[in-house]
C-alpha positions in Angstrom: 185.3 77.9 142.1 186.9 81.1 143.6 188.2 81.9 139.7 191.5 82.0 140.1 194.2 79.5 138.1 196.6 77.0 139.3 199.4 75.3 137.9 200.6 71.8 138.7 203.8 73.7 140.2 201.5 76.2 142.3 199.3 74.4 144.8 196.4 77.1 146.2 193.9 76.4 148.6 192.0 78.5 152.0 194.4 77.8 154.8 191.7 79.6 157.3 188.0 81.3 157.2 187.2 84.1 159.6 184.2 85.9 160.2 183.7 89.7 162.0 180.8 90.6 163.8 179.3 91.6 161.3 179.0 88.3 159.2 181.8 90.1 156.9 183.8 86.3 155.8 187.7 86.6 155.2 189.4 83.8 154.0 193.5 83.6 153.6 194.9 81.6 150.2 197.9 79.9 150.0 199.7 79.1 147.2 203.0 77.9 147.3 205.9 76.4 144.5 206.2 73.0 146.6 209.0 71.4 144.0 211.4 74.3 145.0 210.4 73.9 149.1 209.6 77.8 149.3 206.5 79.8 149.0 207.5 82.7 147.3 204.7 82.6 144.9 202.3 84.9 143.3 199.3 84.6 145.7 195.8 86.2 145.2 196.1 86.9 149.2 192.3 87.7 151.0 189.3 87.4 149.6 186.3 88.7 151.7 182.5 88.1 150.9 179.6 90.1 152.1 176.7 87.2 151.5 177.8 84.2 153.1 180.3 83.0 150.3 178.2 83.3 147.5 181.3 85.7 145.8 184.1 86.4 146.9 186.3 89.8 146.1 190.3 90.4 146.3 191.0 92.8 149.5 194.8 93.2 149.4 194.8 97.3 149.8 197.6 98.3 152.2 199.7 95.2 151.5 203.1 95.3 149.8 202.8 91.2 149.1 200.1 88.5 150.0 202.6 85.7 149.9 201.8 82.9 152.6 199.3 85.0 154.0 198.2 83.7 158.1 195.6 85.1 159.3 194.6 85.4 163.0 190.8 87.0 164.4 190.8 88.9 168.0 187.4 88.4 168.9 187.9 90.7 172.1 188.6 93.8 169.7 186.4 92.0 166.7 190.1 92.6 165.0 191.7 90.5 161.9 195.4 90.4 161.5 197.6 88.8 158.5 201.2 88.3 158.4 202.5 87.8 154.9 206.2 87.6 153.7 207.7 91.0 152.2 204.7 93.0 153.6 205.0 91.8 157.5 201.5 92.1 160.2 199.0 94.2 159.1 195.5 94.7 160.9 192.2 95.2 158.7 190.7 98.8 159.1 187.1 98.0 158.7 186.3 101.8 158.0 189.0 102.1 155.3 188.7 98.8 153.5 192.6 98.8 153.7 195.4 97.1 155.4 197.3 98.9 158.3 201.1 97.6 159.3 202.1 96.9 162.5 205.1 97.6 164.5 206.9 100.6 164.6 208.9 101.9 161.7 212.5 101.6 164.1 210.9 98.2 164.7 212.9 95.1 163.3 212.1 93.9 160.1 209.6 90.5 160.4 208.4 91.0 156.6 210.9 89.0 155.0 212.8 86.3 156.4 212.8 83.4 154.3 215.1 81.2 155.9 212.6 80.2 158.7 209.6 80.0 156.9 210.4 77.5 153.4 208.1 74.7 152.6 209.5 71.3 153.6 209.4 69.5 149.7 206.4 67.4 149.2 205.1 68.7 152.2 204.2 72.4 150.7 200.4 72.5 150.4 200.1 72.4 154.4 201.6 75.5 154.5 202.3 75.8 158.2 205.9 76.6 158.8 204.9 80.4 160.3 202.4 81.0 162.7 200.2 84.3 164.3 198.6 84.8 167.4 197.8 86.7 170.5 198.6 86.3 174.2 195.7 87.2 176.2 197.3 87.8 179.3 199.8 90.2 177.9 198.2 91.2 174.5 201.5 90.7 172.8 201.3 89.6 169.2 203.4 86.0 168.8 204.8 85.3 165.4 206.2 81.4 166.2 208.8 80.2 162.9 211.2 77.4 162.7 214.3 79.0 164.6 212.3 82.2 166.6 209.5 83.5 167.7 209.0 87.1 167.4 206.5 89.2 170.0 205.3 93.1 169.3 206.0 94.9 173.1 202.7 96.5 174.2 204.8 99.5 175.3 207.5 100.2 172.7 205.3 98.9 170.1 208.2 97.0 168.4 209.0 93.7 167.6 211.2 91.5 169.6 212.9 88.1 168.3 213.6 85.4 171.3 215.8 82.7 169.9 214.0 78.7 170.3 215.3 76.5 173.2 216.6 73.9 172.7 215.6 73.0 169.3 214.9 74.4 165.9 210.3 73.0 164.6 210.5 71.6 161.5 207.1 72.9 160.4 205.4 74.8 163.6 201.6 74.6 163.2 198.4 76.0 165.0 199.5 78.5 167.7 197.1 79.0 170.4 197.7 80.1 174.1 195.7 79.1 177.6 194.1 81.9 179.3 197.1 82.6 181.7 199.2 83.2 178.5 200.5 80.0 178.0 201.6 79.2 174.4 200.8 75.8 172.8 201.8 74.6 169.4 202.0 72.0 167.3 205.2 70.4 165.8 203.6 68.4 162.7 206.6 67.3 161.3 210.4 66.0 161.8 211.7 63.8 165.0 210.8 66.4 168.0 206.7 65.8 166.3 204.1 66.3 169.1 202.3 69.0 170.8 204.7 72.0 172.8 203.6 74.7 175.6 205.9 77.7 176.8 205.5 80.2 178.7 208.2 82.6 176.9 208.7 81.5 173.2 212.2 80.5 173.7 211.9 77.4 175.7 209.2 74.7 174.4 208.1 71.7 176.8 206.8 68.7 174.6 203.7 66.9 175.9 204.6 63.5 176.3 201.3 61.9 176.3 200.1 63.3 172.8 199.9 60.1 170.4 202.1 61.9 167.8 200.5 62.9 163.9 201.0 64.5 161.4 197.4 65.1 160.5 196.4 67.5 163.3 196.0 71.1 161.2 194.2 72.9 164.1 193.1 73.7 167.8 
């Protein structure tokens, strides 16, 4: 019991747990209006706890909303980054106890842009219709949604938005990447469901042999 109230329209539970190196837990809410198909909600964000779970304390400093929060842990830089809608990608600043955004301030806008990321009705509480990760062989964040995936340029520092090929996911979950930067993803719902690589973020290759399911939540 992490003290915080739920209503039968507001469904909130941990979508992922995170640890730093220095056994410091961070755990992302979610909390969603399913009936209405979009999670524009009032969420209580991260909570982080110093002794294993035993309490758990609201760190939203820095952030202009904690709706939808993803979260995503670099384990090269020991580095946690969010992505929540109206307040965009921050990264944790251990030192200041505060969240920092990222992308430059000429960079496009990726804090708000509903249309790609609401809830499929009666599907709300999976919560997986935006995801947030890292390519190691470019170390360009990916932000992968229903119609784009979006990528911060190590150089300009800004983010770019590369259009999918040649379909639209349904509800895009668990981004991860191969060690030669290949992307992989899961579609968990719709007709295209299965498991997708690219090498881009535009163009996504289905894997034929995966089984198909919509229970698989993570890599």
């Amino acid at each position: 019991d992490i003290g915080f109230e739920s209503t039968p329209f507001n469904h909130q539970g941990i979508s992922n747990v995170l640890e730093m190196n220095d056994g410091t837990l961070f755990a992302s809410v979610l909390w969603g209006d399913v009936y209405n198909g979009r999670y524009n909600s009032p969420s209580p964000g991260i909570l982080t706890s110093e002794n294993a779970g035993s309490t758990w304390s609201a760190s939203n400093k820095g952030l202009t909303a904690q709706t939808l929060v993803q979260t995503f842990y670099d384990s090269e830089e020991n580095a946690i980054y969010l992505y929540a809608i109206g307040s965009g990608v921050h990264l944790w600043d251990a030192e200041n106890n505060n969240w920092v955004s990222v992308g430059n301030e000429s960079s496009p806008d990726v804090s708000e842009f509903y249309e790609h990321i609401d809830a499929t009705a009666g599907w709300g509480p999976v919560g997986e219709n935006i995801q947030l990760g890292k390519n190691p062989a470019t170390g360009e964040l990916w932000i992968v949604a229903r119609q784009y995936t979006l990528y911060l340029d190590t150089e300009t520092n800004s983010w770019e938005f590369v259009e999918h090929d040649p379909f639209d996911f349904t509800s895009p979950a668990s981004l991860g990447f191969f060690s030669d930067g290949t992307a992989y993803i899961h579609e968990s719902l719709g007709p295209f469901q299965g498991i997708y690589t690219s090498t881009d973020g535009a163009a996504w290759t289905k894997i034929e042999a995966f089984p198909g399911s919509s229970n698989l939540s993570s890599f």
